[in-house]
VORODREN-147362 format. One record per residue (C-alpha): residue in three letters; x, y, z. Coordinates in pm, whole numbers, padded with zeros to 5 digits, always signed. Example, Ala and Ser with C-alpha at 12.3 -4.5 7.8 and 13.67 -1.06 7.14 Angstrom:
ALA+01230-00450+00780SER+01367-00106+00714
END
This chain:
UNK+00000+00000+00000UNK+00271+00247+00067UNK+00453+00194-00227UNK+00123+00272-00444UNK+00158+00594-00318UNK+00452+00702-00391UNK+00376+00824-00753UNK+00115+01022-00687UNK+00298+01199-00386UNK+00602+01282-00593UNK+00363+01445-00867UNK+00164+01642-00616UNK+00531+01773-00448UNK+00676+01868-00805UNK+00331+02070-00841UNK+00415+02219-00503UNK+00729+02325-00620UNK+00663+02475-00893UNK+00381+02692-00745UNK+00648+02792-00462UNK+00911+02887-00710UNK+00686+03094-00913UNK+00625+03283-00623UNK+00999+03340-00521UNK+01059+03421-00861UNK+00761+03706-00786UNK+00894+03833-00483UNK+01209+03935-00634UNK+01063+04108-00912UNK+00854+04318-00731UNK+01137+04522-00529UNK+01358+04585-00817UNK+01044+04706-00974UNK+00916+04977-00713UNK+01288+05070-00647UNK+01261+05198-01038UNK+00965+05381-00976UNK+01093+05564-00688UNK+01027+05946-00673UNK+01303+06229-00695UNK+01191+06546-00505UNK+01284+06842-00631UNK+01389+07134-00397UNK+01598+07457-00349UNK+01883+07392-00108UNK+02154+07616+00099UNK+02509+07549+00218UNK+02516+07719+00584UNK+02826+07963+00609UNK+02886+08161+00925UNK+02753+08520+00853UNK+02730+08856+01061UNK+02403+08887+01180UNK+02258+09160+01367UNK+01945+09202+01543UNK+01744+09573+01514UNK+01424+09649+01720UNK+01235+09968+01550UNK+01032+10258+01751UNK+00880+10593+01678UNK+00958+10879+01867UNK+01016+11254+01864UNK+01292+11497+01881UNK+01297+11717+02198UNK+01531+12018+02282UNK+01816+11875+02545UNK+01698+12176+02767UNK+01371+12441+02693UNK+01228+12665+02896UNK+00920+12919+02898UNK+01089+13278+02987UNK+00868+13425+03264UNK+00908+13756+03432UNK+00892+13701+03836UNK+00753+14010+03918UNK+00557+14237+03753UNK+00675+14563+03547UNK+00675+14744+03243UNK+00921+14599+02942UNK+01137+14859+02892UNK+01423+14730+02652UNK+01426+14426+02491UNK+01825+14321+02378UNK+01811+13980+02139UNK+01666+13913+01782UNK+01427+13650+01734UNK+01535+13282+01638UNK+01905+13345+01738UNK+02147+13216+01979UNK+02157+13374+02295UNK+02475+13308+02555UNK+02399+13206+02960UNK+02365+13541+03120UNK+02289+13720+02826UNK+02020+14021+02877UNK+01697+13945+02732UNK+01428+14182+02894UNK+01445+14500+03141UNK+01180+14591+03312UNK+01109+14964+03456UNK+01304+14959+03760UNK+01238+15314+03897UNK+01031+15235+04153UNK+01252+14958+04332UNK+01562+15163+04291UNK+01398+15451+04477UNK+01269+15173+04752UNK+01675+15028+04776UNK+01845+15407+04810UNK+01584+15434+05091UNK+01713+15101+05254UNK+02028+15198+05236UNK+01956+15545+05415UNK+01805+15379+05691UNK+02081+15137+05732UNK+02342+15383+05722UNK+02172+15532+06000UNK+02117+15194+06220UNK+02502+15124+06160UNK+02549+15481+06305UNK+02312+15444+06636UNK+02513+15093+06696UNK+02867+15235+06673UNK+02722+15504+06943UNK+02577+15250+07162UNK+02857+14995+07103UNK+03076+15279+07261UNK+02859+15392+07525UNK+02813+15029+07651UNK+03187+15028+07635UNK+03246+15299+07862UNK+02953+15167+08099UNK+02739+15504+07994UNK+02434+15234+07877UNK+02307+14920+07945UNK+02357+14607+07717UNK+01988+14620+07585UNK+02011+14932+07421UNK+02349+14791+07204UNK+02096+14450+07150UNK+01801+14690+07044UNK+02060+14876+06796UNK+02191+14590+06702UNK+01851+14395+06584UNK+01760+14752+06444UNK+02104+14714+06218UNK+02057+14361+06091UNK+01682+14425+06012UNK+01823+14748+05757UNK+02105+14485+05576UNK+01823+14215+05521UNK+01571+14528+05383UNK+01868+14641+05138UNK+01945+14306+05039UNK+01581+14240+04946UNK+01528+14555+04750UNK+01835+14422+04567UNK+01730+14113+04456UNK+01416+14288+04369UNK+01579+14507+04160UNK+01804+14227+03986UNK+01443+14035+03897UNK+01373+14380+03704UNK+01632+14251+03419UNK+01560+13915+03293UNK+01857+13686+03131UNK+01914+13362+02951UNK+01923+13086+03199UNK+02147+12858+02986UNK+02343+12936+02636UNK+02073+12809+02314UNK+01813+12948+02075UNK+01575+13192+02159UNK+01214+13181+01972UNK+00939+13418+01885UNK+00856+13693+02129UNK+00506+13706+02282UNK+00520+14071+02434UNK+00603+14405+02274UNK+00823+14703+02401UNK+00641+14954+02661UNK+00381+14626+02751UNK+00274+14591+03103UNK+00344+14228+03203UNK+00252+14032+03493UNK+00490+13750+03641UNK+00242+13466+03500UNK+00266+13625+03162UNK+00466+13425+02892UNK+00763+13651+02712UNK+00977+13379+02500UNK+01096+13072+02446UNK+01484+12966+02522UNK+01555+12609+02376UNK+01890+12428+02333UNK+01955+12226+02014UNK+02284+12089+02047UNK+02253+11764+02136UNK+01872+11714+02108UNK+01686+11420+02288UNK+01500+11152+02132UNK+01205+11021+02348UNK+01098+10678+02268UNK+00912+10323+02394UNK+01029+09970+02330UNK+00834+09658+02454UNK+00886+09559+02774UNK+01049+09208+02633UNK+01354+09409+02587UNK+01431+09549+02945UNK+01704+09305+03013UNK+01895+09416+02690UNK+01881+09802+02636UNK+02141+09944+02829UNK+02279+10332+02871UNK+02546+10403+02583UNK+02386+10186+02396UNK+02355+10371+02008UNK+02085+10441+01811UNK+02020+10513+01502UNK+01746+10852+01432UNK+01568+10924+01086UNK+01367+11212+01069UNK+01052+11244+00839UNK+01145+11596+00736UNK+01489+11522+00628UNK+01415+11221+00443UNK+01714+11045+00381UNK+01930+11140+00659UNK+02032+10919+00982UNK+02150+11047+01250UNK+02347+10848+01534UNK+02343+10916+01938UNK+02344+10733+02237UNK+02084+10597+02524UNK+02183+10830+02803UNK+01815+10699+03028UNK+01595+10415+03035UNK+01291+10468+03287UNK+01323+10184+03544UNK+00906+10194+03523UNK+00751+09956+03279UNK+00415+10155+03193UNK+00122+09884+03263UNK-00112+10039+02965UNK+00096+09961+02665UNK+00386+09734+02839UNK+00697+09926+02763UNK+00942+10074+02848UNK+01032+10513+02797UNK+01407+10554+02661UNK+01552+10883+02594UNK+01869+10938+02416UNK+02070+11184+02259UNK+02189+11297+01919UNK+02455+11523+01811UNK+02319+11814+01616UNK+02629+12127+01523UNK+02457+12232+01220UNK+02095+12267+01381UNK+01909+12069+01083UNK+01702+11847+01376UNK+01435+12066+01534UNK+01222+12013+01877UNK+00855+11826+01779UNK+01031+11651+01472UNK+00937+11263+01410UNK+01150+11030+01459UNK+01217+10649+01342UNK+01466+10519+01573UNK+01612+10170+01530UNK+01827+10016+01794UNK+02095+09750+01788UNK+01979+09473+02036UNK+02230+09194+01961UNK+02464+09043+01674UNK+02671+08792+01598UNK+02922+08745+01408UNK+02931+08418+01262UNK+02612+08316+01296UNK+02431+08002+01089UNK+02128+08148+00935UNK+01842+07990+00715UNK+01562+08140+00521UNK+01258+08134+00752UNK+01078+07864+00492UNK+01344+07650+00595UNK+01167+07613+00935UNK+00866+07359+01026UNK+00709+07364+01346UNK+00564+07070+01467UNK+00453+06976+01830UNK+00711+06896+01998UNK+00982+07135+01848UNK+01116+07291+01523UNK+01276+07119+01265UNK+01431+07118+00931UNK+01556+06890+00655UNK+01927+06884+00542UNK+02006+06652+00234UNK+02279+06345+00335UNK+02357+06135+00034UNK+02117+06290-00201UNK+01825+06204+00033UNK+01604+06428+00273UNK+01690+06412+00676UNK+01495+06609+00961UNK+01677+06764+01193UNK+01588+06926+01497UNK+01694+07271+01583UNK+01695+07597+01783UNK+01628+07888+01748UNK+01813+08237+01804UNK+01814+08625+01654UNK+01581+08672+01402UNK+01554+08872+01090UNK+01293+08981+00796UNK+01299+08629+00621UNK+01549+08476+00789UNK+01660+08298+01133UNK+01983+08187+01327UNK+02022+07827+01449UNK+02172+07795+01751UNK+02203+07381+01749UNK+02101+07142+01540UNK+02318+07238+01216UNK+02700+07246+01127UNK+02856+07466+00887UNK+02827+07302+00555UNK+02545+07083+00601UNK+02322+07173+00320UNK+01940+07289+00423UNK+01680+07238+00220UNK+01480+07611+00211UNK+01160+07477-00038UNK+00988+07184-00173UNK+00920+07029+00215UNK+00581+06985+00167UNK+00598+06658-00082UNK+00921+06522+00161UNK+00937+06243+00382UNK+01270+06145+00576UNK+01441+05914+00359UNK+01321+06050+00037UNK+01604+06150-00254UNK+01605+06471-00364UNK+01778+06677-00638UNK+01834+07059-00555UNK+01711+07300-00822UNK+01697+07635-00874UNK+01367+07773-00899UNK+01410+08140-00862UNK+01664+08163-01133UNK+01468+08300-01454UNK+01412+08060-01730UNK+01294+08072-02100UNK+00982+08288-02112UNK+01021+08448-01770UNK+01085+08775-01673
END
């Protein structure tokens, strides 16, 4: 009985066989197949090189004079001679207004009258004392009587000296308000004294940079009315308030001005060197994906597409420094991430450079 068998068995094993080797034979055509379908990705590429790279917070803000002040006569009088010319400089000191003075001058030669006279009654009582001729309360009486007349002539002096009114500090002097022979009172405004070398530039940053601005630190100034023109000074105060409404911060600095072209009430665009680096590794910000737990990037190893993780640092209009992640001369890919998957080959191509038809 078993040997009966054996035919029958051997047939059905060949069959076997054969189906099995077919389906080797299969297998191994179906890899070197899909491996010639594979896909090529095209993309645009970079070579990271260390580059300078500075970081530049802007701000509005206005010009202010370094020192101005609203020229107010302290008491009242009758302008009498006025001694400067409107919208020129002026010296500390310098006369700008006299006032009628008659009346306090007449008031001081009578303080001095009665003082000469006190100093007289004290040298006769000093000397009667001396001899024992008077008691010691008439010298204290002329005395008292001596030191009230000195503090009545100083006082009509100092009156007097408020009758001519001067330039507090050397600068510009503006447009006069009152006329010769006009009656003013001491609340009355006369002129305007400004100084316009340096000016101030008042401005806000956010409150983000607190930790970073420092005093000395330079700016950079462009007025609207000089278009064009940048002018360069120096943070000389930061306010050590951080103002709750808009969250930032009140920096004033200061900008040389010799030939007077800035003027008090201009606007200002003031940008302000926050940090740079010199050979920083900077990609385009395409170049970045953000996914959940980090961002990332894809560099090209052997023709074929790799994420990498990285960090971030300074950061520009369009582009970004990497602080880890990347090496100088790893090549980034900067477009084309969208149809990549790690592993995938690429070929770097140029797509911004113009080609037949394109302008």
């Amino acid at each position: 009985m078993r040997g009966l068998c054996l035919v029958p068995c051997t047939i059905a094993g060949a069959a076997v066989a054969a189906v099995l080797a077919l389906g080797v034979a299969g297998l191994g055509v179906a890899p070197a197949q899909a491996q010639s379908k594979v896909r090529i990705v095209a993309v645009e590429a970079i070579t990271l090189e260390p580059t300078p790279l500075v970081e530049t917070v802007f701000s509005i803000g206005d010009f202010v004079a370094n020192e101005g002040v609203t020229i107010r006569p302290e008491v009242d009088g009758r302008i009498v001679e006025i001694s400067f010319e409107e919208g020129q400089p002026v010296t500390r000191g310098q006369l700008l207004f006299r006032l009628d003075a008659s009346i306090y001058q007449a008031q001081l030669r009578e303080a001095e009258a009665r003082l000469n006279l006190s100093r007289q009654n004290y040298d006769r009582a000093a000397k009667m004392n001396l001899k024992g001729h008077s008691s010691g309360e008439i010298l204290d009486r002329a005395l008292s009587e001596k030191r009230i007349n000195e503090a009545n002539v100083e006082v009509n002096k100092a009156r007097l000296e408020k009758m001519r009114i001067v330039a507090p500090f050397t600068g510009t002097i503006g447009l006069r308000r009152v006329s010769l022979g006009e009656f003013v009172e001491a609340k009355n405004e006369l002129v305007t004294l400004v100084s316009l070398d340096p000016l101030k530039v008042e401005f806000r940053l956010p409150e983000r940079y607190y930790r970073i601005i420092r005093n000395g630190g330079d700016i950079r100034a462009e007025p609207d009315a000089l278009p064009g023109e940048v002018f360069e000074g120096q943070i000389y105060a930061i306010s050590p308030v951080i103002d709750i409404n808009g969250r930032s911060i009140a920096v004033k600095a200061k900008v040389a001005n010799p030939e007077r072209r800035l003027r008090p009430g201009m606007f200002a665009r003031v940008s302000l060197l926050v940090d740079q680096r010199i050979d920083a590794l900077v990609v385009p910000e395409s170049a970045i994906m953000q996914r959940g737990d980090g961002q990332f990037v894809y560099r090209i190893l052997e023709d074929k597409a790799v994420l990498a993780k990285v960090s971030l640092g300074l950061r520009q209009t369009g582009r970004v420094e990497v602080v880890a992640g990347l090496s100088k001369g790893d090549t980034v890919i900067t477009a084309g991430q969208i149809k990549l998957r790690p592993g995938y080959r690429v070929k770097v191509v140029d797509y911004a450079a113009p080609g037949p038809g394109k302008q």
